[in-house]
C-alpha positions, -999 to +999 in steps of 0.1 A: +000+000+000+027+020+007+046+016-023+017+026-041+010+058-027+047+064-034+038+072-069+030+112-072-005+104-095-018+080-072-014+100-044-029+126-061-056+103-070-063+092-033-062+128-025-091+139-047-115+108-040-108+114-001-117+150-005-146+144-027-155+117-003-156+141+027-180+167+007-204+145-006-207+131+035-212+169+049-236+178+018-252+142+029-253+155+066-264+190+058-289+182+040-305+150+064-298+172+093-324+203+074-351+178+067-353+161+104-356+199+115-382+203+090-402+174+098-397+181+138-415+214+124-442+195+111-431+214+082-438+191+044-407+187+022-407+175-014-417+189-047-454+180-048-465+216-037-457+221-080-490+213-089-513+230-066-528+262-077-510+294-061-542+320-063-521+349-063-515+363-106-486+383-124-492+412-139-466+402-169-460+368-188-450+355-221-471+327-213-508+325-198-505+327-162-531+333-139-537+330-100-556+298-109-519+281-127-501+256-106-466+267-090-447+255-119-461+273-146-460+300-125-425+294-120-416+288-155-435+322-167-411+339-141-379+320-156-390+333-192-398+367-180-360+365-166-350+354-202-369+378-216-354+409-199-319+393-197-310+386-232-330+422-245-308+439-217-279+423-227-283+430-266-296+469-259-259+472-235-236+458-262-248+479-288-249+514-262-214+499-252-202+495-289-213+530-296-199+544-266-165+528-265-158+541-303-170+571-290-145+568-260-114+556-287-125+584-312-104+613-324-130+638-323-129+660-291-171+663-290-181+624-293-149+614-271-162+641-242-203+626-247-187+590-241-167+600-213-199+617-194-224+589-204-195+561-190-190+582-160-230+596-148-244+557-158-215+538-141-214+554-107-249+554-097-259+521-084-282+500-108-310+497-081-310+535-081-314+538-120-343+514-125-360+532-097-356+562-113-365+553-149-396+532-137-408+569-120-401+581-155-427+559-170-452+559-144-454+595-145-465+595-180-500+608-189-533+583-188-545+560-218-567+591-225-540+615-231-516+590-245-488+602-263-494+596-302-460+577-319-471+586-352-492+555-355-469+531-348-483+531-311-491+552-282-473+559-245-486+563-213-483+550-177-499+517-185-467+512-206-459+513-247-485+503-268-473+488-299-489+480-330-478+438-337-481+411-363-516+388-355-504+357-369-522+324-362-501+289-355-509+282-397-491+315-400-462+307-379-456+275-395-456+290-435-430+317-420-409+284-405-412+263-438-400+293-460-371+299-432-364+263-441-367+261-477-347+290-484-318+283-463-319+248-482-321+267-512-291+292-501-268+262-492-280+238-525-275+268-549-257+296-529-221+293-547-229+291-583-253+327-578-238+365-577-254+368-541-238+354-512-252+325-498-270+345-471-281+374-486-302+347-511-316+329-482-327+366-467-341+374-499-358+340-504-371+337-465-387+373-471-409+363-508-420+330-494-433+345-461-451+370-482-463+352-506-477+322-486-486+344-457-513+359-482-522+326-496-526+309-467-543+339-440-574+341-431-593+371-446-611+377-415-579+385-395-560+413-401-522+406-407-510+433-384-532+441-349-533+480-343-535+495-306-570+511-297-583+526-267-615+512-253-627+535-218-600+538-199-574+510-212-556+500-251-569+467-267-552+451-292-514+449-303-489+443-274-485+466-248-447+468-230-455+475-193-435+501-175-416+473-151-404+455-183-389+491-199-376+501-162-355+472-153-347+469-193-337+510-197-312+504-162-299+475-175-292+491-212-276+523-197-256+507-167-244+477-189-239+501-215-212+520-196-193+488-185-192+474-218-182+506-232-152+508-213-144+467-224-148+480-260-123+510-258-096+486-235-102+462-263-092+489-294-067+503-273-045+468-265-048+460-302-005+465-313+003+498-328+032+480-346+009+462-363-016+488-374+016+505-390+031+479-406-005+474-423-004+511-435+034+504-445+018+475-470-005+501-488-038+487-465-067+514-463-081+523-431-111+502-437-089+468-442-071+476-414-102+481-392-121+449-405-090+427-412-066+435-382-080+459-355-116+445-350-106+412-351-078+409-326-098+439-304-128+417-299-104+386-292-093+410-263-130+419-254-147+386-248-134+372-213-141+405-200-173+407-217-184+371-207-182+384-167-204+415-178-231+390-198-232+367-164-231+401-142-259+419-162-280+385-165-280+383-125-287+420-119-322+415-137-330+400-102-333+442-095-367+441-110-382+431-078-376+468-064-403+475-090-424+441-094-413+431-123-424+393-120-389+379-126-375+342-115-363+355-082-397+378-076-418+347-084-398+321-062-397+349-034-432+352-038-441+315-035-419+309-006-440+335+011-474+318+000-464+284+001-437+278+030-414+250+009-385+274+014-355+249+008-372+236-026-376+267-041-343+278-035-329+248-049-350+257-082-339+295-081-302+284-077-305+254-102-324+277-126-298+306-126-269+284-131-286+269-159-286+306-178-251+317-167-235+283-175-253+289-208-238+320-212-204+315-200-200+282-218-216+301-255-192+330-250-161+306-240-169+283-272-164+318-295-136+327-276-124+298-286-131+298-322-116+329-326-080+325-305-050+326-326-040+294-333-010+282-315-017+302-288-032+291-252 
């Protein structure tokens, strides 16, 4: 046995099974130790509390929910809702961040000073703060009655944005899906013997077949797009944006915004000046040198930092409870409240989070590595 453990892999082998050992027996212990407290409470454990009715509604959901929905749909509409304002939030910051950091890396004197105040006003007050504010903003706006006209694309008031939005049936979704697919075939079966690149063709073809079949195949009774009006005292029809969703969305555009702005410029700035001259030396215009050289080794620079802002930015959307938006963590905090299971739903907001983040850590590490230098760690 000895002479075994003499060897420096084994050893380290041993080493890691006795440590994982020892973990999974205090997790074990924890967790028994928890549920004998619970049951000396008189308190139920387990998961069966899903499918009873939680009587208590959202006032937002991309699914139906309603205070007559069991805990898990109710739970899963909050995980969307999280989703929802996540990924917009993170799309809005990277493009303010992408303006903002060219802004901040630009040679004129007026754009570089309005990218220096935006980084330094959004970045220093504290996120909570901003989607307070900004959620005042929108509440303060004037009643459906004197809603504010948006040249017919919509109207705003303190109910939220109303928006004029496509009234497609499922038949309508599924003709816009097969002419997604057909002209993608179409793009790879015929894209390299065409003038067009293969994915301007399958734009071009994806937007005649949805036309075309859309009105073939519609009804006539149902109008393609579904306009906004205002019956008494609230807007029927098209979608209406309410003013949580824009709050915590706005905060999390302008805040991230800043951040990401300042990743963008420290990317463009460690990109080599040596480089960027010996590409004027070989008679390169600015714009190959910006699409060939700078941007590509500036964003391989960019992404590990941006990766922490994605997972930082994605977590902060938790701030919407300030305002009740009816996020993952409101709904779970809310259940707990009605229902008492307080370890499982914990469990679920934990398991539920790490299943987004590891998402987008492990989709933002695979394109970092796609685009490292090869030969390089």
């Amino acid at each position: 046995m000895l002479r075994v453990l003499r060897n420096r892999r084994t050893r380290g082998y041993v080493i890691q099974a006795a440590v994982l050992a020892a973990s999974l027996l205090l997790t074990l212990s924890f967790v028994l130790t928890a549920r004998d407290n619970l049951v000396s409470q008189g308190i139920a454990t387990g998961f069966g509390f899903l499918d009873r009715s939680t009587g208590w509604p959202i006032n937002f959901s991309i699914i139906e929910a309603t205070d007559r929905s069991p805990y898990s749909r109710m739970l899963l509409a909050g995980f969307l809702n999280t989703i929802l304002v996540g990924l917009a939030g993170l799309a809005c910051a990277t493009c303010v961040g992408l303006a903002v950091g060219l802004m901040r890396v630009s040679s004129n004197l007026i754009l570089n000073v309005l990218g220096t105040v935006f980084v330094e006003t959004f970045r220093n007050v504290p996120l909570i703060l901003q989607v307070i504010f900004w959620y005042a903003i929108l509440t303060h706006m004037p009643s459906p009655r004197a809603a504010i006209d948006l040249a017919g694309l919509g109207f705003l008031s303190n109910r939220g944005l109303m928006l004029a939005a496509p009234a497609w049936s499922a038949l309508d979704l599924a003709i816009i899906a097969l002419s997604i697919i057909a002209a993608l075939f179409a793009a790879h079966r015929f894209g390299g013997t065409r003038p067009l690149a293969p994915w301007g063709l399958a734009l071009a073809g994806i937007v005649a077949l949805s036309v075309v079949l859309l009105f073939l195949g519609h009804e006539p009774e149902m109008p393609l797009i579904s306009q906004p009006e205002l019956r008494g005292l609230r807007f029927v029809g098209g979608v209406t944006i309410k003013p949580e969703f824009s709050a915590l969305l706005i905060a999390i555009m302008a805040f991230g915004g800043a951040y990401i702005g300042e990743v963008v410029r420290g990317g463009f700035l460690s990109v080599d000046k040596g480089r960027l001259e010996a590409a004027r030396a070989l008679g390169l215009s600015n714009a190959q040198i910006n699409r060939f050289i700078r941007i590509p080794l500036a964003i391989r620079a960019m992404l590990p930092a941006l990766t922490n802002q994605y997972v930082w930015l994605m977590k902060a959307t938790t701030l919407g409870i300030a305002i009740g938006y009816p996020d993952y963590f409101m709904v779970v905090s809310t259940s707990i409240n009605q229902s008492g299971q307080t370890m499982e739903l914990l469990l679920l907001l934990m398991v539920g989070f790490l299943l987004i983040n590891y998402t987008i850590s492990g989709t933002m590490n695979w394109i970092n590595g796609r685009l490292a230098i090869k030969g390089r760690s």
